[in-house]
N, C-alpha and C positions, 0 to 999 in steps of 0.2 A: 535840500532837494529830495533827499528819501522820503519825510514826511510831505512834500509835495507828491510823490510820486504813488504815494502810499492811499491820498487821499482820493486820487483819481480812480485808483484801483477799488477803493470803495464804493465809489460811484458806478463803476461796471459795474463789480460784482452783485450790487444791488438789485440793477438794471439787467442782469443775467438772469439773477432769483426770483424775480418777478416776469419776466418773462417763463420762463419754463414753469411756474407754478399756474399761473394764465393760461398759457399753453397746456399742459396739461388736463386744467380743469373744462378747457374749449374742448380737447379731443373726449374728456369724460362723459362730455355734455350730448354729445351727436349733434349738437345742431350745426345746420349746414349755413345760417344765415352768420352763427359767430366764425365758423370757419372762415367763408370767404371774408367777414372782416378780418381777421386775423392776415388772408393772404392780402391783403389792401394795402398795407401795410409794409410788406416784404419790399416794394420798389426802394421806400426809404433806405432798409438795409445797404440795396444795393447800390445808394448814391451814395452813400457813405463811404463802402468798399473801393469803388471805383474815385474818391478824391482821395484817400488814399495811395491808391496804385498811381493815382496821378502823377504823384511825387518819388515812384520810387525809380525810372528809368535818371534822371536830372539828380537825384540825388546821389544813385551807384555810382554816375562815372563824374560826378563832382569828386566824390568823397576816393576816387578810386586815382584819380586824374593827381587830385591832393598829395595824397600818399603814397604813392610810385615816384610821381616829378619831383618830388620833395627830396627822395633816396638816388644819389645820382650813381650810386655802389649797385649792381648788378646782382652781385654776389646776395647783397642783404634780400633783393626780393626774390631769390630763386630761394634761400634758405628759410624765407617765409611762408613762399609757397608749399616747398615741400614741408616744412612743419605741419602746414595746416592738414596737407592729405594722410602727412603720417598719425596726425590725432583724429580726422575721421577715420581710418580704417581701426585706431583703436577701439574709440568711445563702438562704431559697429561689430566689433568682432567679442567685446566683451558686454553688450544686448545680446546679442546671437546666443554666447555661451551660460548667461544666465538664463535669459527671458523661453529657449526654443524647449528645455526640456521639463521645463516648471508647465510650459503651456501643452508639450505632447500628454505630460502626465494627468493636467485637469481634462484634456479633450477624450482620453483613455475612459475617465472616470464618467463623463459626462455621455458619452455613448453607450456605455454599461446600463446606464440609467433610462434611457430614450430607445427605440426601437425605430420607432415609427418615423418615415421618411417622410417631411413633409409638400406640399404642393412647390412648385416651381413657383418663386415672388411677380407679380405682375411686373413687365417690362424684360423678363433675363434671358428669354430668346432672340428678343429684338435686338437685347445689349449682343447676343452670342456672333451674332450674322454680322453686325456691324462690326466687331473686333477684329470677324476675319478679313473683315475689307480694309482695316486702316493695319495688320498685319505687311500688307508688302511694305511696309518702312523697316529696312536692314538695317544690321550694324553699319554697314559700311556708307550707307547713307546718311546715318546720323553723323559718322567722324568724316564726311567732308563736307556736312552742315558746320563744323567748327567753327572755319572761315567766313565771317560775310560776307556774300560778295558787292552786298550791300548795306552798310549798318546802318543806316537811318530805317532803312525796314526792317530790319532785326530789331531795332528801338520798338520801331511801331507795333510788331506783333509778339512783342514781349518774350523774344527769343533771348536769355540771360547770356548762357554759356559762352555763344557767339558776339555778342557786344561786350561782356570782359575782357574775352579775348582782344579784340578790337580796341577795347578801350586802354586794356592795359600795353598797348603796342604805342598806342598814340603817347602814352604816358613815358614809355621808355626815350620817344623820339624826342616829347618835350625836353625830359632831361640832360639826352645828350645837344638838344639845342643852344642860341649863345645865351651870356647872361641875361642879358635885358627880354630876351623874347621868353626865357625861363620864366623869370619872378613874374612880366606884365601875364605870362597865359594860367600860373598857379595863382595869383591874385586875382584872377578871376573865378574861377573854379572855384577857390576857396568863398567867395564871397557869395558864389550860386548855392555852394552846399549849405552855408548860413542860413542863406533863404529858404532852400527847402525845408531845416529842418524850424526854420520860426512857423511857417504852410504846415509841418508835422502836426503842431503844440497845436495851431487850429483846429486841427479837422480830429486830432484824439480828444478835445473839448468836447467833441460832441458822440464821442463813443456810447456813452449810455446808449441815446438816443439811436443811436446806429445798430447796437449790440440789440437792443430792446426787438427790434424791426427783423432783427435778423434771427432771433431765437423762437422768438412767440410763436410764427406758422410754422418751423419745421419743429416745436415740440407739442402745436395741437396737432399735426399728421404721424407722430410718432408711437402715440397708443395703439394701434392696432398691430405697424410693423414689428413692437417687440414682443408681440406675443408666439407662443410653440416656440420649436425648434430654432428658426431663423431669428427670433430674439435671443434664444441665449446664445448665437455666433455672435452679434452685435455684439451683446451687454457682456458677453467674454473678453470680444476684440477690445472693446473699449477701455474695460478693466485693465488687462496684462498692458493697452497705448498707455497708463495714468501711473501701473505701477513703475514700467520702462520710465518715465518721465520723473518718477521719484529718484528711481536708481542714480540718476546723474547729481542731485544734488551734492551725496556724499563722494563722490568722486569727483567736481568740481571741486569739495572743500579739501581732497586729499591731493589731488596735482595744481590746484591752482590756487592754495589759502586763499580761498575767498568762503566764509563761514556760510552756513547754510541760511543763517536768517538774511543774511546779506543778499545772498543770489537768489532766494524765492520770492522778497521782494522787487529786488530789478526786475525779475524775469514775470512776475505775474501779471502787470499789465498786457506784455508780447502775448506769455498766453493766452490770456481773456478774449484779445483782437485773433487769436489765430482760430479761437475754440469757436467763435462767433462767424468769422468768415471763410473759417476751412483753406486758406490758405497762407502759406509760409511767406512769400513774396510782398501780398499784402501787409505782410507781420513785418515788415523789415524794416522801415521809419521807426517805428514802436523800438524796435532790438536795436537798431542804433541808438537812439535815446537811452534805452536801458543800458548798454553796455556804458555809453561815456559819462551819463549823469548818475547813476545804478550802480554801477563798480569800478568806475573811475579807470576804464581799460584808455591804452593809449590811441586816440584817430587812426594813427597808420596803422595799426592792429586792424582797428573795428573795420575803416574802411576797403581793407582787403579782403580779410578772412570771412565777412560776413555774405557779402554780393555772392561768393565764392561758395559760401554753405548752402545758401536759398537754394541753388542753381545744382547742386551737383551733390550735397550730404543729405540723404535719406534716411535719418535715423529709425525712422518708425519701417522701413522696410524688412527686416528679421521679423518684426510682432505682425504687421501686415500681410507679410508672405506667407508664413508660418501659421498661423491661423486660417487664413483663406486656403492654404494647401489641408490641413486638417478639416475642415468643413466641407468641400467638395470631396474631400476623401469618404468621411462617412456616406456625406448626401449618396454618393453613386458605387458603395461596399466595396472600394479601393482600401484597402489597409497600407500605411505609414509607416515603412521601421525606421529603426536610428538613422541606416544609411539615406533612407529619400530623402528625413530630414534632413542632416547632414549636406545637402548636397541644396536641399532650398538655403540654407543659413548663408552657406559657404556664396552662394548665389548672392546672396543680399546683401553681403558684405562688398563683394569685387564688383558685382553689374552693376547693384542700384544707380550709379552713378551714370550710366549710359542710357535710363530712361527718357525716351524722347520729352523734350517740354511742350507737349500737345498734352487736349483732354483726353485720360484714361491710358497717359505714357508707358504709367507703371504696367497697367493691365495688359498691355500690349505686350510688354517683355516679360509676362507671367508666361505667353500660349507655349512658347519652346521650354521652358522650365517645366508646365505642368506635363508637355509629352517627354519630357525626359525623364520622370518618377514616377510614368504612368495613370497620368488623373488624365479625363479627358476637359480638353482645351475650354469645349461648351461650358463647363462649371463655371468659370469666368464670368457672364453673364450672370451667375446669381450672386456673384459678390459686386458688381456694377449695379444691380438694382438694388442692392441694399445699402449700395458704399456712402446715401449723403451724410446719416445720422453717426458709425463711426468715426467718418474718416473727421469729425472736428477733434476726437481727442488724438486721434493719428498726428493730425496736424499742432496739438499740443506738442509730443513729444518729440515731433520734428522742430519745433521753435526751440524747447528746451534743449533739443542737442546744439542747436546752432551757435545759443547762449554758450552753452557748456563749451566746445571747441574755442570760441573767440577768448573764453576766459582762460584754458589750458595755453593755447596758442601764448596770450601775452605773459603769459607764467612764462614760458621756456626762452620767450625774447628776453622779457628782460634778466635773466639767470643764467641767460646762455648755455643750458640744458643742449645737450646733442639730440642729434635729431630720432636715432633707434631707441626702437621701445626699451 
């Protein structure tokens, strides 16, 4: 199965490196007639993405329905749960404590060097006005969105948080159900999640081809935005998402013996699909797969801990925040000390999880963070108009934490590790 796994990854990566070198030499080229073929192109990306996503609402509360009704012990999913939150607030709090001051120090060095502030990115005013409108979404709004009060609509508009919840309720009621309605509604479930993940192996068949569609136009439009100043925010953020995404292998291999050649292989197809589609959710077929055939983690693991990470563990939120707070710091001659940082890490560790599941969640819960360490809110906008081309490797290191949690998680199941750090 690995050298299966191994071979498809060659097949992306291929299909990755030929796109962004194509890409590339389109945006070298200035022509405007290979451009728009290049964008011609992009719809395909996005029928890919979207049969993907197809599978992933039917597969969550398959695989979730599985694995809760299965455990008819209370106890064992509450001590699951809380495992899993207590290895995301790790895997975040020790990014935070490496990644914020290695990055204050390059941002230190990298301003010393540049003076010159550059133009406002096309689009970051437009982004600034509209953030403040989609601003009246409160906390308080978001924690009585928990509840569906409809989950066939929460299904449909890809509300996660809210359909786990839901779904993991329906799951408790199976279990305390009688026997025969037990087994006949988990032998269904089970035999749906089957099927999505055979619909998985399909439609990641045709990754190249997906990956290809999806790379090529946003790497021929990417020559011009990395250049000045506003490229090296990117080609920064990017950097510190890949090297965050390193860090977890050896901490994988040290709490959950799983060697590192082992876990970069599982994990590099999820990447590839996440670096390609920029997003986690659609990565999540993929990291099922990679966890059950990849490292041989146990379903009831994968199936909780995973739906549970898409939806709520923002690993890449420390290197996100923390760079986008130093970069509108310079842009508008805000200086940064330890404490503002300090105080974004500390942010990224404990909120990230309450970012709404709409587009630009996070950005939305940035505007009260950045008036509370003093940046002003509008900066916002120039990390919005530049967010398409980082945030794929952001979205790397969010897959790889998700991997890394499910793999620490079934480490302390099966060892029965206590659950304090």
């Amino acid at each position: 199965m690995a050298d299966v796994l191994m071979r498809e990854s060659a097949r992306v990566l291929t299909a990755l490196g030929a796109a962004m070198a194509g890409g590339i030499a389109i945006g070298v080229s200035g022509s405007t007639s290979l451009l728009r073929a290049a964008d011609l192109i992009a719809p395909v990306g996005t029928l890919w993405v979207s049969a993907i996503q197809m599978t992933v609402i039917p597969l969550v509360v398959s695989l979730l329905i599985t694995g809760v009704a299965s455990t008819a012990d209370l106890r064992t999913i509450g001590r699951l749960g809380g495992r899993a939150l207590v290895v995301f607030l790790l895997l975040l709090a020790g990014t935070t404590i490496v990644m914020v001051p290695i990055m204050a120090k390059a941002a230190t060095w990298l301003a010393s060097s540049s003076a010159t502030r550059p133009a406002l990115p096309p689009g970051a005013i437009e982004a600034a006005s509209e953030l403040s409108a989609e601003h009246s979404r409160t906390f308080a709004a978001w924690l009585t969105s928990l509840i569906p009060s409809n989950p066939v609509a929460a299904a449909a508009t890809g509300q996660m948080v809210p359909l786990i919840l839901f779904t993991v309720f329906l799951a408790l009621a199976i279990a305390r159900g009688s026997s025969a309605a037990r087994v006949t509604l988990v032998g269904f479930f089970q035999a749906l999640g089957d099927a999505m993940l055979t619909l998985v192996r399909w439609v990641i068949l045709a990754a190249p081809v997906g990956v290809f569609a999806l790379v090529l136009p946003l790497a021929a439009r990417a020559g011009g935005e990395l250049a000045g100043a506003i490229g090296v925010y990117m080609i920064g953020y990017m950097i510190a998402s890949l090297a965050a995404s390193a860090l977890q292998f050896p901490v994988v291999a040290m709490m959950a013996d799983v060697p590192v050649g082992r876990f970069a292989r599982a994990a590099l197809p999820s990447q590839l699909i996440g670096f390609s589609a920029s997003s986690s959710i659609a990565t999540l077929p993929a990291m099922i797969r990679a966890t059950e055939e990849g490292m041989g983690l146990p379903p009831r693991v994968i199936g909780f801990v995973l739906p549970l990470a898409v939806s709520v563990f923002k690993l890449a939120a420390p290197v996100s925040w923390t760079a986008g707070a130093l970069f509108v710091g310079w842009f508008y001659g805000v200086p940064l000390g330890m404490r503002e940082l300090a105080t974004i890490g500390a942010a990224a560790v404990f909120l990230g999880f309450a970012a709404p599941g709409v587009p630009r969640g996070a950005f939305i819960l940035l505007t009260p963070l950045f008036q509370a360490v003093g940046l002003p809110p509008e900066g916002i906008g120039i990390l919005i108009a530049v967010d398409a081309i980082p945030d794929t490797c952001a979205t790397v290191l969010n897959v790889t934490g998700d991997l890394a949690a499910a793999a620490i998680v079934a480490k302390g199941e099966a060892s029965g590790q206590p659950l304090s750090p």
